[in-house]
C-alpha atoms as one frame of an Amber mdcrd trajectory, in Angstrom:
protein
   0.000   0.000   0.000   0.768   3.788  -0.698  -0.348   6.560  -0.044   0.355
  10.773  -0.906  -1.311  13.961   0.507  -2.559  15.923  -2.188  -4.628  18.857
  -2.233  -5.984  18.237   1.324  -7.089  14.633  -0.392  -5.530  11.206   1.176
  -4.890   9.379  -2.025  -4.096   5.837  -1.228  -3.130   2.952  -3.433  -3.952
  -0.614  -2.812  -3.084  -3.811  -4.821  -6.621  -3.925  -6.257  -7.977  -0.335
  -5.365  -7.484   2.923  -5.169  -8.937   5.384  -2.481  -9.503   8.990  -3.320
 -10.257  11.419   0.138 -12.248   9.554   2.699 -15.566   9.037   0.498 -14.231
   7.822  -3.344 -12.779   4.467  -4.257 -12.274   3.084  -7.289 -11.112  -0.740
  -8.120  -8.409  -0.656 -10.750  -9.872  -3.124 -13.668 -13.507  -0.522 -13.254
 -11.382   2.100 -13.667  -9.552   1.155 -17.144 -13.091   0.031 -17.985 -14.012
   4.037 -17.131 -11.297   4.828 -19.308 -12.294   3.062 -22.067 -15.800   4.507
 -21.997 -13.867   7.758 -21.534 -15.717   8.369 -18.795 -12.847   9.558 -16.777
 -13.065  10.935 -13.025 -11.295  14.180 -12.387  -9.380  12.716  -9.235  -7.809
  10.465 -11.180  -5.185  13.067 -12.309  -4.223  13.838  -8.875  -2.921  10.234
  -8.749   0.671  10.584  -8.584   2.624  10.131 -11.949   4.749   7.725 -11.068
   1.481   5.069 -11.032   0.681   6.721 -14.725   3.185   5.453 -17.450   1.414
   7.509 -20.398  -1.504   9.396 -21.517  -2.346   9.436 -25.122  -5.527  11.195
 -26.697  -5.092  11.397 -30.487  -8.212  12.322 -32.384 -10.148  10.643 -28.881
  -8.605   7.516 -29.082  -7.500   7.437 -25.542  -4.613   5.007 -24.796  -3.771
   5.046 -20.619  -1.021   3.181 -19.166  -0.308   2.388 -15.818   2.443   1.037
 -13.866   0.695  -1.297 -11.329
């Protein structure tokens, strides 16, 4: 587990899960399924980058990889 203070938000990062501030969590597979939907949660970019590898959006095809 990890975990980083930003903006006043605990951002904590489990095996299978990651927890936003007290109130948001998100497991990692629904997430890349959000992604792929491009449905994409704001908090996510205050994830640290060293847990995102790459963000690609050419003409909206969006392309995220992640180092977990």
């Amino acid at each position: 587990m990890k975990y980083w203070f930003l903006n006043n938000n605990i951002i904590v990062v489990t095996e299978d899960s990651i927890y936003i501030g007290s109130s948001k969590k998100y497991i990692k597979s629904e997430l890349i399924s959000k992604f792929e939907k491009e449905i994409i949660p704001n908090e996510i970019f205050n994830i640290p980058f060293a847990y995102i590898k790459s963000v690609e959006n050419p003409k909206k095809k969006i392309n995220y990889n992640f180092l977990w």
